[in-house]
C-alpha atoms as one frame of an Amber mdcrd trajectory, in Angstrom:
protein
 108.385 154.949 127.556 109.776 154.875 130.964 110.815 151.237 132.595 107.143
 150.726 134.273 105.334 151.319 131.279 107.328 148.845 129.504 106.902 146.397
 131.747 103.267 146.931 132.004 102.939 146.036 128.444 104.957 143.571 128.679
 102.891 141.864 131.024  99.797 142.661 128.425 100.860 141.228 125.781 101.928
 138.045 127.561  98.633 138.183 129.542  96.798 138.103 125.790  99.504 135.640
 124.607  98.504 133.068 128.101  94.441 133.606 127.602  94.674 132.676 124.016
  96.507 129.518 124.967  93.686 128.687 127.673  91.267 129.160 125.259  92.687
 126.596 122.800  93.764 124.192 125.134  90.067 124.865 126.582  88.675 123.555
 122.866  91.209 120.851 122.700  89.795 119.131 126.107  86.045 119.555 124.759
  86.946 117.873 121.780  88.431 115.166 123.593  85.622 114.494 125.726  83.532
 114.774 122.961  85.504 112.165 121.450  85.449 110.060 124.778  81.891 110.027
 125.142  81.689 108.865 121.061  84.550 105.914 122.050  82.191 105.142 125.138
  79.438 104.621 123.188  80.767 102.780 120.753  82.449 100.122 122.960  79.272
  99.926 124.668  77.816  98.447 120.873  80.702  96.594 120.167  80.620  94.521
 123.906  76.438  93.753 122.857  77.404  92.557 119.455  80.174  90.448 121.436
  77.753  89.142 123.994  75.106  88.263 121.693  77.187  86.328 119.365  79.077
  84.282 122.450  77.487  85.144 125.511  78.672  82.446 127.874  81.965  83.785
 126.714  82.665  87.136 127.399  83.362  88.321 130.651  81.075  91.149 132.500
  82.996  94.439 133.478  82.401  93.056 137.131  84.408  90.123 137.114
């Protein structure tokens, strides 16, 4: 194998190596905003169980 070929593959195999990484790191991001929109909602239960137990207390998000 002459000194293009080899780099050719070389730049195969660490083309493969980079797409499998996107691909991970591309399911690691939907799980977190998977997980984001599941924290979301469940702040958004916790701050109406807060407000209807004290509601004169608790601050809106606008103030």
């Amino acid at each position: 194998m002459n000194e293009l070929e080899q780099r050719l593959t070389d730049l195969e195999i660490r083309f493969t190596h980079q797409q499998r990484l996107i691909e991970e790191l591309s399911d690691v991001i939907a799980a977190d905003g998977r997980q984001i929109d599941e924290l979301r909602k469940e702040i958004g239960l916790l701050r109406q169980m807060l407000q209807r137990l004290e509601p004169e207390s608790i601050p809106s998000p606008d103030e």
